[in-house]
C-alpha positions as CSV (number, residue, x, y, z in Angstrom):
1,X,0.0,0.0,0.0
2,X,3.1,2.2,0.8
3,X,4.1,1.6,-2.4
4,X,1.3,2.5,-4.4
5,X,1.1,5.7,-2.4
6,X,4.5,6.8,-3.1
7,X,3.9,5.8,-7.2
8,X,1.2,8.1,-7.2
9,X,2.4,10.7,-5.5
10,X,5.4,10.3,-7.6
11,X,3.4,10.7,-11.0
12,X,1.5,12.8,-9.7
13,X,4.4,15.4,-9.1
14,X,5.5,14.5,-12.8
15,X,1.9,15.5,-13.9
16,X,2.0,19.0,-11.9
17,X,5.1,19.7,-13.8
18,X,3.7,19.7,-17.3
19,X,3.0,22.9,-18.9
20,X,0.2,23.3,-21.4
21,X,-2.1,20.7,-20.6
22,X,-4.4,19.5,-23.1
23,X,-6.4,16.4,-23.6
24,X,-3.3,14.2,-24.6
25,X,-1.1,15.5,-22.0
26,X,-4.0,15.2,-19.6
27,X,-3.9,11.2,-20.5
28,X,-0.6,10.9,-20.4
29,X,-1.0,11.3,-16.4
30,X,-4.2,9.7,-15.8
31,X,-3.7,6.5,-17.7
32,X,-0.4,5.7,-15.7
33,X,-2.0,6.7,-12.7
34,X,-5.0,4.5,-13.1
35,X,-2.9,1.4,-14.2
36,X,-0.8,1.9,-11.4
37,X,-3.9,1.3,-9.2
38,X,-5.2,-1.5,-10.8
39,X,-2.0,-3.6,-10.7
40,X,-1.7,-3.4,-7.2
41,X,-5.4,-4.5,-6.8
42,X,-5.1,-6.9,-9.7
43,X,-1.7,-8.1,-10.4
44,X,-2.6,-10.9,-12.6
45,X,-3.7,-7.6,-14.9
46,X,0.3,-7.1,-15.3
47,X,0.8,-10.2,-16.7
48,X,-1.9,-10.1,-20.0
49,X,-0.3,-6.7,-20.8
50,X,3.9,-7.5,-20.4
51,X,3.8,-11.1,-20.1
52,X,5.8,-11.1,-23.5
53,X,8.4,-8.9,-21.1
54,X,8.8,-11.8,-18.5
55,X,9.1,-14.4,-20.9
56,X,12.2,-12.3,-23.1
57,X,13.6,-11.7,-19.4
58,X,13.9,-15.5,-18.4
């Protein structure tokens, strides 16, 4: 849970720090943040999306 705090807080200081925010930049942020959130709920999730990752790694 510490963990997941500290990742959001972390991207969340990377989001304050754009300039010129528009709907891409906007998602940029949010999507990270929101995966971020369901990995640590779900991480089985992690595993459909970079599974190909893990198996290169081995």
């Amino acid at each position: 849970m510490i963990g997941a705090i500290c990742g959001e807080a972390a991207l969340g200081y990377i989001a304050r720090k754009e300039e010129n925010v528009d709907l891409w930049v906007a998602l940029r942020s949010i999507i990270p943040m929101g995966l971020l959130i369901e990995f640590v709920i779900n991480p089985r999730f992690l595993d459909t999306l970079f599974g190909w990752l893990a198996n290169i790694s081995l």
